[in-house]
C-alpha positions as CSV (number, residue, x, y, z in Angstrom):
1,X,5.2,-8.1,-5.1
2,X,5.2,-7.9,-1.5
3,X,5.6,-4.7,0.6
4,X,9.8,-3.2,1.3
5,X,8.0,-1.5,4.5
6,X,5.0,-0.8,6.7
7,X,4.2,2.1,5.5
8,X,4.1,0.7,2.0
9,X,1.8,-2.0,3.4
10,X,-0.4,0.5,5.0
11,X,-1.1,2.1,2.2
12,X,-1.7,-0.6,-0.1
13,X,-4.7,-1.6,2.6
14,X,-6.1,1.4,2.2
15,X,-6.2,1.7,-1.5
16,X,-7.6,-1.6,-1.5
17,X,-10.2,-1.4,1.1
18,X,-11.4,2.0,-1.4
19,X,-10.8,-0.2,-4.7
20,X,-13.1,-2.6,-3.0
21,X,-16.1,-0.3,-2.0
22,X,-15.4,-0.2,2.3
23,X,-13.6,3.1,2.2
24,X,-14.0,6.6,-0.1
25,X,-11.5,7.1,-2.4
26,X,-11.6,10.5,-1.5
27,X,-10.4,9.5,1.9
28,X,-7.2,8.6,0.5
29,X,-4.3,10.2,-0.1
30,X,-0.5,10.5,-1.3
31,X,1.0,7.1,-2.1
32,X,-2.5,5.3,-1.5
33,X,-4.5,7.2,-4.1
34,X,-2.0,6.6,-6.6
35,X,-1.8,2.9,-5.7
36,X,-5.8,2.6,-5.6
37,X,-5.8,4.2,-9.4
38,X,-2.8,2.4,-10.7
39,X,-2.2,-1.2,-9.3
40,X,-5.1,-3.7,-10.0
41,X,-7.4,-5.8,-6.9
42,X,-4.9,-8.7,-6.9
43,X,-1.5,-6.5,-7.0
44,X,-2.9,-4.9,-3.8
45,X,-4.0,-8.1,-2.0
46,X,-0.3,-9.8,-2.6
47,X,1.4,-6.0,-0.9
48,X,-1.2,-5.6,1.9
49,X,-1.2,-9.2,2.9
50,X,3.0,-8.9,3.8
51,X,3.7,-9.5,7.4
52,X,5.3,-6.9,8.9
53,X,7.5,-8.1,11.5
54,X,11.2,-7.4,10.5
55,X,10.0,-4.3,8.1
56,X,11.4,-1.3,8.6
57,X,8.9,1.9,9.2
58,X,10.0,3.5,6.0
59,X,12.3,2.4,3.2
60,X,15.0,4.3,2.9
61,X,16.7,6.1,-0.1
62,X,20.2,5.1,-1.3
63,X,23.0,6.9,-1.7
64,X,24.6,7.7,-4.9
């Protein structure tokens, strides 16, 4: 599934640069050490390989 934002797409670098040995997993943290423990290798490639021109900085929340 590919990134909704940059940030998302940040993180999901991070957590796989830790899943893959490059960067502690202890160096992680919110949204990108959840994503390092719950999504697998290949999940992370396909969201931290999304271009980000046209993404928005953050994704917002809709309105009810």
């Amino acid at each position: 599934m590919p990134a909704k934002s940059k940030k998302q797409q940040m993180a999901a670098g991070a957590a796989l640069a830790a899943k893959r040995g490059k960067r502690s997993k202890k160096s992680l943290k919110g949204p990108s050490r959840s994503m390092a423990s719950s999504m697998s290798e290949g999940e992370l490639r396909k969201m931290a390989k999304t271009k980000r021109k046209g993404k928005p900085t953050r994704s917002r929340k809709k309105k009810r």
